[in-house]
C-alpha positions as CSV (number, residue, x, y, z in Angstrom):
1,X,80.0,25.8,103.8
2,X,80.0,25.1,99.9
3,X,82.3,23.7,97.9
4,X,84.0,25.0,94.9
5,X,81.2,25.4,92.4
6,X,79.2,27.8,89.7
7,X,78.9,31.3,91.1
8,X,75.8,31.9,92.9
9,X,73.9,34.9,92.5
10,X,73.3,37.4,95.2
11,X,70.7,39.9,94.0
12,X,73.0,42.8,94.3
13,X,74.2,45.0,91.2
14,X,75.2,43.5,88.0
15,X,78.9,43.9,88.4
16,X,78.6,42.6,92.2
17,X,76.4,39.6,91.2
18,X,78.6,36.6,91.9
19,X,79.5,35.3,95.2
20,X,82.7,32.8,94.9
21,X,83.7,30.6,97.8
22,X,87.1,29.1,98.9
23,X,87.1,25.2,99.1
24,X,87.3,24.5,102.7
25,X,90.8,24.1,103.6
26,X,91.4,27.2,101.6
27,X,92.2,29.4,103.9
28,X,94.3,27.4,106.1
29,X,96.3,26.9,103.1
30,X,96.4,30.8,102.2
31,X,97.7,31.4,105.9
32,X,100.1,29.1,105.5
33,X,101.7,30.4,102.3
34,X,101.2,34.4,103.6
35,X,103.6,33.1,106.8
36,X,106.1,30.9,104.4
37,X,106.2,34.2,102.4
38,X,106.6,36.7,105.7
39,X,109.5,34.3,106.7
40,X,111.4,33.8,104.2
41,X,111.4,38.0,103.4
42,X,112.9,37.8,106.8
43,X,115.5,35.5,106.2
44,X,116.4,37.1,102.5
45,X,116.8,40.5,104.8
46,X,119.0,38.6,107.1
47,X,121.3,37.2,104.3
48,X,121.7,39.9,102.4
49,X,122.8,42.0,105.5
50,X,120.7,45.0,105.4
51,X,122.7,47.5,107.2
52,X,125.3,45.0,108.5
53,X,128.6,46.3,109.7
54,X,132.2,44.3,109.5
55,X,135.8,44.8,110.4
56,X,137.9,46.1,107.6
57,X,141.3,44.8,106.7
58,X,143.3,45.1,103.6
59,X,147.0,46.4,102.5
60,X,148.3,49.7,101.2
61,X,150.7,49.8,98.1
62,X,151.5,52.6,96.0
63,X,153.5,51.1,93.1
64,X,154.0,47.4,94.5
65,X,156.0,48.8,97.8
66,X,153.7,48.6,101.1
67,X,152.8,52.2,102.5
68,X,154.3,52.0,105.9
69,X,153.2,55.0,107.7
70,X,150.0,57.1,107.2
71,X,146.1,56.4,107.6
72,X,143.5,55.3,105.5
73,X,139.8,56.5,105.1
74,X,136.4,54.7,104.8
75,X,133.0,57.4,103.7
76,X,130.8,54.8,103.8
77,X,127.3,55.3,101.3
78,X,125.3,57.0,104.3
79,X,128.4,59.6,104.5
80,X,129.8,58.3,107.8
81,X,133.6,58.4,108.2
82,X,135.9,55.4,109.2
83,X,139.6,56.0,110.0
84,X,142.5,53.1,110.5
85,X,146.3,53.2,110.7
86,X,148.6,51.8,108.5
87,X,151.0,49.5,110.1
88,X,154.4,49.3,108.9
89,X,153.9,46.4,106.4
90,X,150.9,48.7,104.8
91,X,148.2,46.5,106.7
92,X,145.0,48.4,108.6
93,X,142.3,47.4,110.0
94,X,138.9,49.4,110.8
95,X,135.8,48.2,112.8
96,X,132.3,48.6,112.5
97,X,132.0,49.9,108.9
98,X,129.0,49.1,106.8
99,X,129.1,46.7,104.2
100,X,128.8,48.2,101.0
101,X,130.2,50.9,99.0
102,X,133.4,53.4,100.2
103,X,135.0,56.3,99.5
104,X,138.6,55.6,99.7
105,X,141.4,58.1,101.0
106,X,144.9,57.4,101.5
107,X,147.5,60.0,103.8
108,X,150.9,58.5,103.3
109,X,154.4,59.2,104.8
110,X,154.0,62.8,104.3
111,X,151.2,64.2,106.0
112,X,152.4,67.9,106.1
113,X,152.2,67.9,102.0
114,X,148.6,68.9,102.8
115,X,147.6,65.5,102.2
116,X,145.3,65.2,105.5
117,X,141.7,63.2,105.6
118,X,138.7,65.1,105.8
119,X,137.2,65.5,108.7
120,X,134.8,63.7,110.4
121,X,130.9,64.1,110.0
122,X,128.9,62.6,113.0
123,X,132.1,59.9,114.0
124,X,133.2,59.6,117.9
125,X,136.1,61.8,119.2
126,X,137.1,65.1,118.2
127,X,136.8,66.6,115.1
128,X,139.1,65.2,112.5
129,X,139.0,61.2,113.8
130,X,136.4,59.5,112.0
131,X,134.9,56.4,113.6
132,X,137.2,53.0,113.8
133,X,140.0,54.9,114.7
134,X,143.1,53.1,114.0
135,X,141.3,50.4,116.4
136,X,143.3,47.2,115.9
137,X,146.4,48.5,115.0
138,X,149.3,47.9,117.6
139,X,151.6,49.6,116.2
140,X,149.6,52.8,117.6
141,X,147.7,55.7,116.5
142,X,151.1,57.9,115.7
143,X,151.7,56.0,112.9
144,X,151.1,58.6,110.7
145,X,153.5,60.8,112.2
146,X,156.3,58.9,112.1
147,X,158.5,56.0,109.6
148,X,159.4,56.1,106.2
149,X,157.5,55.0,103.1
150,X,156.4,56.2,99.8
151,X,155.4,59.2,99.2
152,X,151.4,59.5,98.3
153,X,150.1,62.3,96.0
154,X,148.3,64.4,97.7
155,X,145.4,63.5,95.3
156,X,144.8,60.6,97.1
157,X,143.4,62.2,100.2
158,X,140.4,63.0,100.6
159,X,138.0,60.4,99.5
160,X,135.5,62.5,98.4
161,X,138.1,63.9,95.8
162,X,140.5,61.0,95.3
163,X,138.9,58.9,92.9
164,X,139.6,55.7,95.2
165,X,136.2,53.4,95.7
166,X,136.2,49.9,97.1
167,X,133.4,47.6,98.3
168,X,133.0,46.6,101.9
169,X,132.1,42.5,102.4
170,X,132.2,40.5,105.3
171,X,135.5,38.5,105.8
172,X,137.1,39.9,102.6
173,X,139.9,42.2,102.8
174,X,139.4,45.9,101.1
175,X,143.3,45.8,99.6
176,X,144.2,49.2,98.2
177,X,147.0,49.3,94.9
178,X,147.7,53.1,94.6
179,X,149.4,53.1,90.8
């Protein structure tokens, strides 16, 4: 094998006409950098959580006073639908929802104002329960038939329409301040 050197000629066409060779060691050393690199991609994938999912918690206000009764709801970025309860102190909680950026709607203490979530695309259960459902919350899932609380503008409804975004990170809460 040759070291490192002038280029030897092969004979071949003028553009082709130079033969280089790796130092010996070379390409033990190459291999080595190509895994390092294939690795540490891996890791960085890892970190950053592609397509990680998390719990949700957070609180409901609408004008500093907790919303007590009603439901809040997640459209995650790929357009899949997570539902919670609020408890009576405004708290919710929601599994499984990917990290990232939401669609945020809020149905308060009065649901038959035609404030109602949308309903669900692809989510478990019947139509109109999104995925999470109300999970969590042991106050029960007829919390949003029942109580007292502000009452939320229909406006802030359906996600799609309400204006209301958040983002999604692992361990932080998603609080919601309805103004």
């Amino acid at each position: 094998m040759r070291s490192a050197g002038p280029p030897v000629k092969t004979g071949g066409p003028p553009c082709l006409n130079y033969n280089y060779q790796l130092p010996s060691g070379a390409f033990t050393m190459l291999r080595h950098i190509s895994i390092r690199l294939f690795v540490g991609t891996a890791l960085l994938a890892l970190v950053a959580g592609c397509n990680s999912q998390t719990s949700v918690s957070g609180k409901v206000t609408y004008k500093g006073t907790p919303v007590s009764t009603g439901s809040v709801t997640l459209v995650a970025s790929n357009g899949q639908v997570y539902t919670g309860n609020l408890n009576s102190d405004g708290t919710f909680q929601i599994s499984d929802v990917p990290t990232g950026e939401v669609q945020i709607g809020i149905v308060g203490a009065n649901p038959g104002s035609g404030n109602k979530p949308p309903p669900a695309r692809g989510g478990r259960g019947p139509a109109g329960v999104g995925r999470g459902g109300g999970e969590g919350n042991p106050e029960g899932r007829g919390a949003a038939e029942q109580g007292t609380g502000p009452v939320i503008p229909a406006q802030y409804g359906d996600p799609r329409t309400s204006g209301l975004t958040g983002k999604v990170k692992a361990g932080e809460p998603l609080n919601i301040d309805l103004n």
